[in-house]
FISEDO-415506 format. One record per residue (C-alpha): residue number from 1; x, y, z; residue in one letter. Coordinates in pm, 1 decimal. Example, Ala and Ser with C-alpha at 12.3 -4.5 7.8 and 13.67 -1.06 7.14 Angstrom:
<pts>
{num 1 | c1 1230.0 | c2 -450.0 | c3 780.0 | residuo a}
{num 2 | c1 1367.0 | c2 -106.0 | c3 714.0 | residuo s}
</pts>
This chain:
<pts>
{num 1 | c1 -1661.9 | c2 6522.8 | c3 4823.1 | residuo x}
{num 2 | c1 -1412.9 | c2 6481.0 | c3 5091.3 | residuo x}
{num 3 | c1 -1131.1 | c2 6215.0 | c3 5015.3 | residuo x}
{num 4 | c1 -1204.4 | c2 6051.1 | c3 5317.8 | residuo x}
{num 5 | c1 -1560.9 | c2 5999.5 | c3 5260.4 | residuo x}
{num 6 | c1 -1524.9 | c2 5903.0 | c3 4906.7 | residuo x}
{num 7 | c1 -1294.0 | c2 5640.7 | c3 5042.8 | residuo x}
{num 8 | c1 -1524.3 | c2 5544.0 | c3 5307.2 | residuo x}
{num 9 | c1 -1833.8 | c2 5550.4 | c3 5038.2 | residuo x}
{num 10 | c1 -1635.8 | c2 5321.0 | c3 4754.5 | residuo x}
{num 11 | c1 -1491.7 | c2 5098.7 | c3 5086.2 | residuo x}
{num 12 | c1 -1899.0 | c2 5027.0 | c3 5208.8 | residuo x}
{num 13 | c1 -1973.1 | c2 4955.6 | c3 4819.6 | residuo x}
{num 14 | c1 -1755.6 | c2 4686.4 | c3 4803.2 | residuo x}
{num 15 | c1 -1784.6 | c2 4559.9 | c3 5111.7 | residuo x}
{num 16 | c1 -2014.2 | c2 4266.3 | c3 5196.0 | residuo x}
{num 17 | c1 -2242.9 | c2 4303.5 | c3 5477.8 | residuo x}
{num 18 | c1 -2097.3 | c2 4122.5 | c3 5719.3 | residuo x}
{num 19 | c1 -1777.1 | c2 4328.4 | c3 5688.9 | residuo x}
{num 20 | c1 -1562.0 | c2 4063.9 | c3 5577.2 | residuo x}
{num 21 | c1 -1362.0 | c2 4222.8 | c3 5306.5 | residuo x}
{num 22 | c1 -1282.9 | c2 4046.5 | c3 4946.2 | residuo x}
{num 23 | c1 -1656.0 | c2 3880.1 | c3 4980.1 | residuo x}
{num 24 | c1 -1812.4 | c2 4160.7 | c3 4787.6 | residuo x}
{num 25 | c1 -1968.0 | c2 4137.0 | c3 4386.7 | residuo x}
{num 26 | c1 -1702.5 | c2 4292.7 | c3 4235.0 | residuo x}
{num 27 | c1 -1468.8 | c2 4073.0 | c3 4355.8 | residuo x}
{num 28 | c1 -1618.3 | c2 3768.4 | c3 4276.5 | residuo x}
{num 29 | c1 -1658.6 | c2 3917.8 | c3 3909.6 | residuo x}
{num 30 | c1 -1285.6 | c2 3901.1 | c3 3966.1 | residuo x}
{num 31 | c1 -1269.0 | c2 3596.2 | c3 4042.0 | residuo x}
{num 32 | c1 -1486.4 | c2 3407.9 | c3 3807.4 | residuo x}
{num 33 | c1 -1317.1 | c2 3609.5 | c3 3506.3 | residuo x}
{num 34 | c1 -980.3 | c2 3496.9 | c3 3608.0 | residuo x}
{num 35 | c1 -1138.7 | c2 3140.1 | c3 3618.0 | residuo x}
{num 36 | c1 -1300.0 | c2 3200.7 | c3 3312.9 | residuo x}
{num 37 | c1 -916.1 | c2 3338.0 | c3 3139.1 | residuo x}
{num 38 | c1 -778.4 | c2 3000.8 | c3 3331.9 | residuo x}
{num 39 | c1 -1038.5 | c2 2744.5 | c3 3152.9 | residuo x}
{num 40 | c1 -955.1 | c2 2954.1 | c3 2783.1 | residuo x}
{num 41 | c1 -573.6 | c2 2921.7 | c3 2832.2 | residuo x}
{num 42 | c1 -655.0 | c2 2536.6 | c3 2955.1 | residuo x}
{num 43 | c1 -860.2 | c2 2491.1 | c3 2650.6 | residuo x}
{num 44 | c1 -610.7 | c2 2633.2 | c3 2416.6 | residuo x}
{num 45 | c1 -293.0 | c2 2427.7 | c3 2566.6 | residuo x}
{num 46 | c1 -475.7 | c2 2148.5 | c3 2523.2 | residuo x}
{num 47 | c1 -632.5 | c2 2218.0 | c3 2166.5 | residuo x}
{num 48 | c1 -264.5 | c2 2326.2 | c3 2049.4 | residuo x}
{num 49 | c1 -129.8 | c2 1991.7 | c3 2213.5 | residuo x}
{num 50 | c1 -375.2 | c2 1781.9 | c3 2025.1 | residuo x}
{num 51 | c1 -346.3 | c2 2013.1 | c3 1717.5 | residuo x}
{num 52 | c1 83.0 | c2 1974.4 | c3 1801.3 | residuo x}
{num 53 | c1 47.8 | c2 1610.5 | c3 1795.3 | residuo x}
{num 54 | c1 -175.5 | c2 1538.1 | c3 1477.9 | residuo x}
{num 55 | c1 62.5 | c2 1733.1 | c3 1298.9 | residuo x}
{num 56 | c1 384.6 | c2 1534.0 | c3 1408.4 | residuo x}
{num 57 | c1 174.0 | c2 1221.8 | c3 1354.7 | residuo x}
{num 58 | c1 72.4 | c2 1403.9 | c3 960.1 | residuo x}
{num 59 | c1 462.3 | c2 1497.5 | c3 918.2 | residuo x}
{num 60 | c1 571.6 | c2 1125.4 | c3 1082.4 | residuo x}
{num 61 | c1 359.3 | c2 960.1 | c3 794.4 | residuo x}
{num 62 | c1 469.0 | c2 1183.9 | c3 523.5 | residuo x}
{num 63 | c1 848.3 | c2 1085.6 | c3 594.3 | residuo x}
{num 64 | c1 720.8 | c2 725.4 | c3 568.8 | residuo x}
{num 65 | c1 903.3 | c2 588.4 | c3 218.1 | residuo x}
{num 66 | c1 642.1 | c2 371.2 | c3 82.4 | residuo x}
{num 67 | c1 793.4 | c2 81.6 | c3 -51.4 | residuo x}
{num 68 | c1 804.8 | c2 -313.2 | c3 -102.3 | residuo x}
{num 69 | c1 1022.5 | c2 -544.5 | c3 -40.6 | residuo x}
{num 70 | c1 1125.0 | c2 -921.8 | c3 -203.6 | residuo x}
{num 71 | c1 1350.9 | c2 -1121.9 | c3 4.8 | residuo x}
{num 72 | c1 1503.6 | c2 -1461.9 | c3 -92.7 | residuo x}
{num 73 | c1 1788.4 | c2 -1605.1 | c3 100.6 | residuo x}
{num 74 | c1 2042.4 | c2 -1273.0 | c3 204.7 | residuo x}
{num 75 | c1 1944.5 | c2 -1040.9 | c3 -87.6 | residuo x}
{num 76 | c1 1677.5 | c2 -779.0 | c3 -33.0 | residuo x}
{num 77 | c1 1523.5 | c2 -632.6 | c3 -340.2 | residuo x}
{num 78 | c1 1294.7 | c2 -272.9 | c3 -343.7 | residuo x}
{num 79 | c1 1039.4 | c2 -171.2 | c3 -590.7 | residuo x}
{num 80 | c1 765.9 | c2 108.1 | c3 -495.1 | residuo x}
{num 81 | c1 418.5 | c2 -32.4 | c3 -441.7 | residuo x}
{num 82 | c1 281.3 | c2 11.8 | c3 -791.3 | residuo x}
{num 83 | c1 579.0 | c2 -144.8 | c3 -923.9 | residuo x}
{num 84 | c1 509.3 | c2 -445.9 | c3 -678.8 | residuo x}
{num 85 | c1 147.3 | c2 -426.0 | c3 -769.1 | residuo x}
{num 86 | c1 248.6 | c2 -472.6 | c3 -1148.0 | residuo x}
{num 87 | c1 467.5 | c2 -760.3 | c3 -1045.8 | residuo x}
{num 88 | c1 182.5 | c2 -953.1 | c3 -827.2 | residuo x}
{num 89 | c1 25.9 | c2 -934.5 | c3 -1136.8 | residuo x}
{num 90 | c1 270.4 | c2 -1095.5 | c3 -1427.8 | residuo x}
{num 91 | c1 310.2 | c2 -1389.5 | c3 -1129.2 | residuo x}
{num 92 | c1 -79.1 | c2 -1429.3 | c3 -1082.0 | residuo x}
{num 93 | c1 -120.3 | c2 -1444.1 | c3 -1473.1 | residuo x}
{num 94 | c1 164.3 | c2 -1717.5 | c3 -1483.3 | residuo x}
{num 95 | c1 -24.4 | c2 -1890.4 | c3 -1207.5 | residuo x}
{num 96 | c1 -363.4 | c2 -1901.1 | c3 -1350.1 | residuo x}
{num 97 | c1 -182.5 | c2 -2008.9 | c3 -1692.4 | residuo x}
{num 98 | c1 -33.6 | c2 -2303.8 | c3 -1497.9 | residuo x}
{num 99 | c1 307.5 | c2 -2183.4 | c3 -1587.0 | residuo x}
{num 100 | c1 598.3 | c2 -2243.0 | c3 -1345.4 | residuo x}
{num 101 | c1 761.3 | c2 -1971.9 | c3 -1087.7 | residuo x}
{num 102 | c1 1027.7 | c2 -1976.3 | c3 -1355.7 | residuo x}
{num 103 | c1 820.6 | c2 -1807.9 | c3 -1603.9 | residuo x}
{num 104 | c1 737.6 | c2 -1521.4 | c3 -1358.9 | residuo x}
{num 105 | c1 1095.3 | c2 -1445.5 | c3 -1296.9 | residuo x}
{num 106 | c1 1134.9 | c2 -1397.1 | c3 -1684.0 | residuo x}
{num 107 | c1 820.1 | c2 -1210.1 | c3 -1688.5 | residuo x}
{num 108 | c1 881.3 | c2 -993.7 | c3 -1400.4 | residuo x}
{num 109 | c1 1256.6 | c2 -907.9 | c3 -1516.9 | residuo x}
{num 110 | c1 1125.8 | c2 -861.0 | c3 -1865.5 | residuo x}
{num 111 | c1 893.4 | c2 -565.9 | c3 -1755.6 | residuo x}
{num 112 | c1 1173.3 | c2 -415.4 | c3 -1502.6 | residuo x}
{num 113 | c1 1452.9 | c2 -387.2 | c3 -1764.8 | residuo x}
{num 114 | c1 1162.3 | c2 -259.8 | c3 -2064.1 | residuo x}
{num 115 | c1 905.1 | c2 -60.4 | c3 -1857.7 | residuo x}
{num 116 | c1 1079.3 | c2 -52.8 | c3 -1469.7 | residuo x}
{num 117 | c1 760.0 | c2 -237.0 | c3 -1401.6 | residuo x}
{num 118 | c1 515.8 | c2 93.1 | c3 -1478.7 | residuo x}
{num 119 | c1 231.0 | c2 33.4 | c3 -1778.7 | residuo x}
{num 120 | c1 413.7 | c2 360.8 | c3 -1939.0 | residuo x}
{num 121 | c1 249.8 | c2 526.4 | c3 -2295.1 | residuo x}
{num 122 | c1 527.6 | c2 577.3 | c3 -2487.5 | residuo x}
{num 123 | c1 827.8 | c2 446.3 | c3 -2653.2 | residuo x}
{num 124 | c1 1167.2 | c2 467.8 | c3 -2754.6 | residuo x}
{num 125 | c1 1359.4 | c2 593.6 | c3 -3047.2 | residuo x}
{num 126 | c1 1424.2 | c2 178.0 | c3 -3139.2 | residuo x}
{num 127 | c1 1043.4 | c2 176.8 | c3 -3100.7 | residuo x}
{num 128 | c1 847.9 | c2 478.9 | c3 -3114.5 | residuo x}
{num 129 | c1 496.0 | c2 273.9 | c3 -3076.8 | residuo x}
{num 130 | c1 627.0 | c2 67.6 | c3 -2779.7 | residuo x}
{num 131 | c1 375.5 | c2 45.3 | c3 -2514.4 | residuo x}
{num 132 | c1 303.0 | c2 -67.9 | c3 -2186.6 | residuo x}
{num 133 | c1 468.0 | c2 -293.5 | c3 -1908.1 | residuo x}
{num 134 | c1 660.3 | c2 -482.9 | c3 -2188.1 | residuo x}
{num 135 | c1 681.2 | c2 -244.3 | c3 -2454.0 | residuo x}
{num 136 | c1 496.3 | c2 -445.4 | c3 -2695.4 | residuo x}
{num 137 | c1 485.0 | c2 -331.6 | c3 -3050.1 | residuo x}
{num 138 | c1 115.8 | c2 -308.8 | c3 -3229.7 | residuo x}
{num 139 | c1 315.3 | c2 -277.9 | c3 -3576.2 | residuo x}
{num 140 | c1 507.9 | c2 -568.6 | c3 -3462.4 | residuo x}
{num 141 | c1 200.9 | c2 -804.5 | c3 -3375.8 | residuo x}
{num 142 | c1 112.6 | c2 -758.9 | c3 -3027.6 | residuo x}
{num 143 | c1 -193.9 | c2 -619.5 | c3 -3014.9 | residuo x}
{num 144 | c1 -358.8 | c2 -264.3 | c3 -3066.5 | residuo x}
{num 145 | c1 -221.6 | c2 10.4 | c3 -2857.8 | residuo x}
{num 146 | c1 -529.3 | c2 15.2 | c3 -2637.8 | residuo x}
{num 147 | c1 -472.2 | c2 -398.3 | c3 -2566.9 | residuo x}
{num 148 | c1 -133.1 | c2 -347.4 | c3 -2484.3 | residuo x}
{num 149 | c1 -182.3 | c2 -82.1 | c3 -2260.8 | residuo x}
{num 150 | c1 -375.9 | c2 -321.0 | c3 -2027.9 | residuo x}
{num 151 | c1 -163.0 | c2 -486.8 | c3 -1839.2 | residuo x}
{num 152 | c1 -341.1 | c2 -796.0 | c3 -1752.8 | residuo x}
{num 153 | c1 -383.6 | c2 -877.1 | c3 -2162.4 | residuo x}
{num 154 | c1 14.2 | c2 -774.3 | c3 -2201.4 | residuo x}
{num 155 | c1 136.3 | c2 -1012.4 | c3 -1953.8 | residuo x}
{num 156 | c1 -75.3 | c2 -1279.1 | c3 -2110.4 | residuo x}
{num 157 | c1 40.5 | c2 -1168.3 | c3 -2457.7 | residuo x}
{num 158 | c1 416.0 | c2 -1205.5 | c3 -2305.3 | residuo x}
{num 159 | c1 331.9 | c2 -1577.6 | c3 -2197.8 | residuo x}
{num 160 | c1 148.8 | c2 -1688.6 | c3 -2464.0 | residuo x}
{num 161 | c1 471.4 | c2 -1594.8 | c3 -2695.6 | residuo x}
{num 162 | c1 698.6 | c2 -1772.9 | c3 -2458.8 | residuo x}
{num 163 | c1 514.6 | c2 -2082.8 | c3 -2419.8 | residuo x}
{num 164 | c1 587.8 | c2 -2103.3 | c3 -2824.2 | residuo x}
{num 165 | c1 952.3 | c2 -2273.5 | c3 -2731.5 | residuo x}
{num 166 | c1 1136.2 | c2 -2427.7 | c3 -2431.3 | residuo x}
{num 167 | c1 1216.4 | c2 -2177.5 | c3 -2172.1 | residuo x}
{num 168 | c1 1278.3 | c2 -2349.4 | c3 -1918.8 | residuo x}
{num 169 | c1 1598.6 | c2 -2495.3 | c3 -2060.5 | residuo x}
{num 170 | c1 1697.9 | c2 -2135.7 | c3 -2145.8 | residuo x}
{num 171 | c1 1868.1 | c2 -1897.9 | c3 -1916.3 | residuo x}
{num 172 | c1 1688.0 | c2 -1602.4 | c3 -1843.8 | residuo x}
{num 173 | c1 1794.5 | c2 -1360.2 | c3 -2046.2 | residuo x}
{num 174 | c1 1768.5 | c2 -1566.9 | c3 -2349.6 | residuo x}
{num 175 | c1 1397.7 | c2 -1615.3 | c3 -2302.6 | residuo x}
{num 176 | c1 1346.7 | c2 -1290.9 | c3 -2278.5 | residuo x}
{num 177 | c1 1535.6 | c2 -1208.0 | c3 -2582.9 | residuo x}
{num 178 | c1 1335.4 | c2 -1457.6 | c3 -2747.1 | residuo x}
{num 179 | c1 997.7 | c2 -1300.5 | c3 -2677.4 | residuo x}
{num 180 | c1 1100.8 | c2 -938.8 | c3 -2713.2 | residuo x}
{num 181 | c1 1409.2 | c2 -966.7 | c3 -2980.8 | residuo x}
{num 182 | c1 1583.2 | c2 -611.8 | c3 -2788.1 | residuo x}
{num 183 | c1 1833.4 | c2 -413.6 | c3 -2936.7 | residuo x}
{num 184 | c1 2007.4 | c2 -497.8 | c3 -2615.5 | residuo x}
{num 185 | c1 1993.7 | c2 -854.3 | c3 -2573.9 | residuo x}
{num 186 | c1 2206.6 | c2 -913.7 | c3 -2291.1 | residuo x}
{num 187 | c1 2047.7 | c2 -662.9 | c3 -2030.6 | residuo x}
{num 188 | c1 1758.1 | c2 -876.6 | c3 -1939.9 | residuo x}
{num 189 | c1 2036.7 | c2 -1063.2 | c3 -1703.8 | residuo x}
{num 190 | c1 2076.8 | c2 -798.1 | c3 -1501.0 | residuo x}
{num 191 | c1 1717.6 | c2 -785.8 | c3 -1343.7 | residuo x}
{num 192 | c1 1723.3 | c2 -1182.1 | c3 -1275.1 | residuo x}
{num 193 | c1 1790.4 | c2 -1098.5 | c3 -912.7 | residuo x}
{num 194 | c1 1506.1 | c2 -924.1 | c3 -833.6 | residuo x}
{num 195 | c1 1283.4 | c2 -1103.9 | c3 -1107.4 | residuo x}
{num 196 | c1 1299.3 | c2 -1435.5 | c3 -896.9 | residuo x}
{num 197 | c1 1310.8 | c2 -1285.0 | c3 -580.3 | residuo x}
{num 198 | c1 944.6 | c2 -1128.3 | c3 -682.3 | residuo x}
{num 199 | c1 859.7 | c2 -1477.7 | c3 -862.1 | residuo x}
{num 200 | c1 909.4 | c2 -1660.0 | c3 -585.1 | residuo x}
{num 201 | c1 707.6 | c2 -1496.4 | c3 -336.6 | residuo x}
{num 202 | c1 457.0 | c2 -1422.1 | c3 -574.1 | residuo x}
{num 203 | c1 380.8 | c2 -1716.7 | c3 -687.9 | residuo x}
{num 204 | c1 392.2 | c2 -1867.6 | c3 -335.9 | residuo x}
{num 205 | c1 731.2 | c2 -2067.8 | c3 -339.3 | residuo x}
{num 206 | c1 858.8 | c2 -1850.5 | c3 -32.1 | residuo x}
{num 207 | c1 574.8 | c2 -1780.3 | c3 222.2 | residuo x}
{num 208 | c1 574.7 | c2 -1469.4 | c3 394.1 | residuo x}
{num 209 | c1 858.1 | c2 -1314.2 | c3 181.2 | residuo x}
{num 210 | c1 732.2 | c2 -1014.6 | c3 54.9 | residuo x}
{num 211 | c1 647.5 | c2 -713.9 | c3 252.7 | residuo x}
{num 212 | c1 541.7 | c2 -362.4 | c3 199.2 | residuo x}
{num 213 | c1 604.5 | c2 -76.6 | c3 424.5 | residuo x}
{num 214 | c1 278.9 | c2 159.6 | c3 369.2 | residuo x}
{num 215 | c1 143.1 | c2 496.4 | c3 506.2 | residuo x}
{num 216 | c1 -184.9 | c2 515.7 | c3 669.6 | residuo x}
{num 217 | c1 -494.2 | c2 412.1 | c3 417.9 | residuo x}
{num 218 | c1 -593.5 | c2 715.7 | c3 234.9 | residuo x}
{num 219 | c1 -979.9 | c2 611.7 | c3 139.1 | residuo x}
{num 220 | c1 -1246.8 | c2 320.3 | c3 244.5 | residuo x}
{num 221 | c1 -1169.6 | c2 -1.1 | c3 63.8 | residuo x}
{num 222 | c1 -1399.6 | c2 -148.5 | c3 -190.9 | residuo x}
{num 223 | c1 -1404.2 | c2 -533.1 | c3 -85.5 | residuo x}
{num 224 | c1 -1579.9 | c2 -644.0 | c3 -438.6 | residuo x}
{num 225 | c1 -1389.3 | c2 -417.8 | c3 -664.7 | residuo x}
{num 226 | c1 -1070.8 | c2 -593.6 | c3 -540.4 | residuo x}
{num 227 | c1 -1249.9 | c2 -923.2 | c3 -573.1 | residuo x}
{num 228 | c1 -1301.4 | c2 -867.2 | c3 -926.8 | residuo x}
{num 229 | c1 -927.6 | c2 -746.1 | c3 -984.5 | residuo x}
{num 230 | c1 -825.8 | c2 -1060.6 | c3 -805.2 | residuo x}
{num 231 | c1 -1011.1 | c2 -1304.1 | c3 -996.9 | residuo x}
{num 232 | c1 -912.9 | c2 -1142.0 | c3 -1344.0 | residuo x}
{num 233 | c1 -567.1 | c2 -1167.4 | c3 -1226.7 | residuo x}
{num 234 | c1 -617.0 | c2 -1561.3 | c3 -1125.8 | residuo x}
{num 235 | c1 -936.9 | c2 -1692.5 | c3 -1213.7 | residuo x}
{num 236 | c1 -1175.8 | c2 -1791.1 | c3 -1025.7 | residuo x}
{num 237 | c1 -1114.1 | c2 -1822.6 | c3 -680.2 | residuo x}
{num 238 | c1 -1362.5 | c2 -1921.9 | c3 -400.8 | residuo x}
{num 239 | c1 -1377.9 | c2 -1602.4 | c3 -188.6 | residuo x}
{num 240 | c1 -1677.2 | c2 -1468.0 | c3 -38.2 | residuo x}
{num 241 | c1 -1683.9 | c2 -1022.6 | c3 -10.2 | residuo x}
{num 242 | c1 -1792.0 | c2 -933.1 | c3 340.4 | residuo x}
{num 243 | c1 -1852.8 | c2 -544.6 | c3 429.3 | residuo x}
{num 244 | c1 -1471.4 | c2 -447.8 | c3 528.6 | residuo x}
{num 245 | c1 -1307.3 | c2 -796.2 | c3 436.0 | residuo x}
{num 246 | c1 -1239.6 | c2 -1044.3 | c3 174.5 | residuo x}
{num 247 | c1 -1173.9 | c2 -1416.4 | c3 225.2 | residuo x}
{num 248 | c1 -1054.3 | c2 -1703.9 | c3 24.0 | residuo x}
{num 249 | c1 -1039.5 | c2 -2042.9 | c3 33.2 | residuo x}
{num 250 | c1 -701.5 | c2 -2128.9 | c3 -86.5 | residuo x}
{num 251 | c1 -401.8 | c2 -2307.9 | c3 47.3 | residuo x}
{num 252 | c1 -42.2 | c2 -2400.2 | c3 -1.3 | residuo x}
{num 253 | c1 114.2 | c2 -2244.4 | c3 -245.7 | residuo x}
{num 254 | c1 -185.9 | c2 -2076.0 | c3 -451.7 | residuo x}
{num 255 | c1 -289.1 | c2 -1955.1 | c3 -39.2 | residuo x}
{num 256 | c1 44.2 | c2 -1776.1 | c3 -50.3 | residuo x}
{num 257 | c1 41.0 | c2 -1659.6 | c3 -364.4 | residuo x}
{num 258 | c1 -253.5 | c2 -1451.0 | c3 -357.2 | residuo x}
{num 259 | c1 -182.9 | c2 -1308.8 | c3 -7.9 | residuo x}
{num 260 | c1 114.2 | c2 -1173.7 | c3 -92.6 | residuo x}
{num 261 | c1 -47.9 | c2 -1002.5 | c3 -425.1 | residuo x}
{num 262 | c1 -325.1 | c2 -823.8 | c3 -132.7 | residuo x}
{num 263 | c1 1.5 | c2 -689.2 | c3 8.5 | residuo x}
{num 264 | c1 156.3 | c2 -606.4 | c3 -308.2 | residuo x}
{num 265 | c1 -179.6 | c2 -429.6 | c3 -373.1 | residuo x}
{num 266 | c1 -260.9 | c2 -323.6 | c3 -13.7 | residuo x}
{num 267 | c1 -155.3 | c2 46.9 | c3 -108.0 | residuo x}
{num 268 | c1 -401.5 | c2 82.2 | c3 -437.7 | residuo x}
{num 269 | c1 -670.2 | c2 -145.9 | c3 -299.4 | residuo x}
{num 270 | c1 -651.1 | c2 82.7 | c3 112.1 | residuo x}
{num 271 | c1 -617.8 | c2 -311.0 | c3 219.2 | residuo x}
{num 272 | c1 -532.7 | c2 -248.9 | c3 604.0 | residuo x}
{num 273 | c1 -412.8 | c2 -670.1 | c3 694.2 | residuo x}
{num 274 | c1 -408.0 | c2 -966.3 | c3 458.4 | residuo x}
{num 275 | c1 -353.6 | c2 -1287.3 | c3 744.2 | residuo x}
{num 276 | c1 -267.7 | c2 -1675.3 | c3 616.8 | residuo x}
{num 277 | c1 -151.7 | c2 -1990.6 | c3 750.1 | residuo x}
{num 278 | c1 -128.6 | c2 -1834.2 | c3 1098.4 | residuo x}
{num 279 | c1 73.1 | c2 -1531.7 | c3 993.0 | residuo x}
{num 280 | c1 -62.7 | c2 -1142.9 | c3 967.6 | residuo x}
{num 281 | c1 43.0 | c2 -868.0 | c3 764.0 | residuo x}
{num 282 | c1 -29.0 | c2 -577.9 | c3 935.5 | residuo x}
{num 283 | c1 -29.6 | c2 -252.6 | c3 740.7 | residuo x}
{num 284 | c1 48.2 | c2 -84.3 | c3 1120.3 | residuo x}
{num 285 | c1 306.4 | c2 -333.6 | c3 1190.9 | residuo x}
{num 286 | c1 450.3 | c2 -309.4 | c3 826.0 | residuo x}
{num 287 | c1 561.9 | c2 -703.2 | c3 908.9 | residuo x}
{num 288 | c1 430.4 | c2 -1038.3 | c3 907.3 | residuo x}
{num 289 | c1 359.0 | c2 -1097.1 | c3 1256.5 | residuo x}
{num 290 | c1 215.0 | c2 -1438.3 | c3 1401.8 | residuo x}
{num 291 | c1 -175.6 | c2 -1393.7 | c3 1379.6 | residuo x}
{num 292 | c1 -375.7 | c2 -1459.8 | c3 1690.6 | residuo x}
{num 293 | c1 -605.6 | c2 -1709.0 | c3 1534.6 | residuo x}
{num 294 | c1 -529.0 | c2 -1961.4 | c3 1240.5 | residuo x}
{num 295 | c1 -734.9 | c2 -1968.6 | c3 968.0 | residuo x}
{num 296 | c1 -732.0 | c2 -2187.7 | c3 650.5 | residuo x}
{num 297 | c1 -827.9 | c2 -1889.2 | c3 425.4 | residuo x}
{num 298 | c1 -673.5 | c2 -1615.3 | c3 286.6 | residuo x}
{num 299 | c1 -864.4 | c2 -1301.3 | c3 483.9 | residuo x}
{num 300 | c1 -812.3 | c2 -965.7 | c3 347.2 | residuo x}
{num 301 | c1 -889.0 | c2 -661.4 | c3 562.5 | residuo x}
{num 302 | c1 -1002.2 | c2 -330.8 | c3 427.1 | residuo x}
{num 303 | c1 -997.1 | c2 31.1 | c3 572.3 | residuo x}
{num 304 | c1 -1356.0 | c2 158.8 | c3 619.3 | residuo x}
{num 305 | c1 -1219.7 | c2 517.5 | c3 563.1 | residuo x}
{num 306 | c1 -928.2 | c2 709.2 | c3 553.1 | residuo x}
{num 307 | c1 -688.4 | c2 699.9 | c3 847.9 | residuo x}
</pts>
């Protein structure tokens, strides 16, 4: 076939019937396939934006330092949450014993200078069956390894020994000599700091003083589970369990005290807000902010899933 008429034959293929050219079916297969490539790319900038930003947000949370913090006057004291969570509960034990904030600071800097405030299995060459927060001794008296290696009978074991004599005459580090009878007397003194600083928030003397800087819940809180660790911890409390949330009907100091062992917790127990006396701690705010409501109760917020 001629060049010309091949031209002229592939031209009147193409070319609509009303001789308007770039009208035809293969051009608009054209064009819808380049819309089609234009809706793809759109997708995938999008998708890798969204897929770009959850994975700053992922790496912005794993750069978050999870810790908590005591603070009394000027001084600022750290411990990681469990180590907070262990200290919420030597103060709530001293609480429900109707012991004074003083015997929580010797409890508390007890367990930091024996155990840095983790229920650890094992000893030490002066004590090779030493267990738990306080490194209690079962060939000494305190208890079979199994009871010392709960935490909530070793901090009453700890206060039932020091209610024997009068500590609160004593300085610190004396009590706690008293009670443990260390090879190293004297270091007990250097964790006073931090002991009352943990005390005193703890056991409600300083509202609002302790804070815990978290990343985002990992799991759905269990509202009665954490009810039950609470009231082993204090006693019993008058709370009522809701589906996400846990409330309780305490004030003043005891109000304070067990809202700032939720926050101590909030990282074990995927508590999201604990709010009292018109203040809110905010696991997104990491702060005590003012709350938008006052309520007389202590209301603890759970995550319904992971975050």
């Amino acid at each position: 076939m001629p060049t010309d008429l091949r031209d002229s034959v592939f031209s009147l293929s193409t070319r609509p019937a009303g001789g308007h050219p770039g009208a035809g079916p293969l051009h608009r297969r054209h064009r819808g396939l380049r819309a089609f490539i234009a809706i793809v790319l759109g997708i995938g900038v999008v998708g890798g934006g969204v897929y770009a930003a959850s994975r700053f947000l992922t790496e912005q949370e794993t750069l978050v330092r999870e810790r908590c913090t005591a603070v009394v006057g000027p001084d600022q004291h750290q411990l990681d949450p469990d180590q907070a969570a262990n200290a919420a509960l030597i103060a709530a034990v001293a609480v429900k014993r109707g012991m004074p904030a003083r015997a929580a600071t010797i409890g508390i800097a007890t367990a930091v200078q024996e155990s840095k405030l983790r229920n650890i299995d094992y000893g030490d060459q002066a004590g090779p069956d030493s267990r738990g927060l306080f490194q209690q001794r079962p060939s000494q008296g305190w208890g079979t390894t199994e009871q010392i290696m709960d935490p909530l009978y070793a901090a009453n074991r700890f206060y039932q020994e020091l209610e024997t004599f009068d500590y609160r005459s004593m300085p610190v580090t004396e009590a706690a000599q008293k009670v443990q009878r260390s090879a190293f007397p004297e270091a007990y003194a250097d964790h006073e700091p931090e002991g009352r600083a943990y005390a005193s928030a703890l056991t409600g003397y300083s509202p609002a003083s302790l804070n815990c800087i978290l990343r985002r819940p990992t799991a759905a809180g269990d509202p009665a589970a954490t009810a039950d660790r609470l009231t082993a911890a204090f006693g019993d409390l008058p709370l009522s369990v809701g589906r996400h949330s846990l409330s309780i009907a305490a004030s003043d100091r005891l109000g304070w005290s067990v809202a700032q062992w939720a926050v101590a917790n909030a990282s074990a127990e995927q508590i999201t807000s604990v709010s009292n006396s018109g203040l809110l701690w905010n696991r997104a705010e990491r702060e005590w902010v003012p709350a938008t409501a006052e309520d007389s109760r202590v209301v603890i917020t759970f995550a319904d899933a992971a975050q």
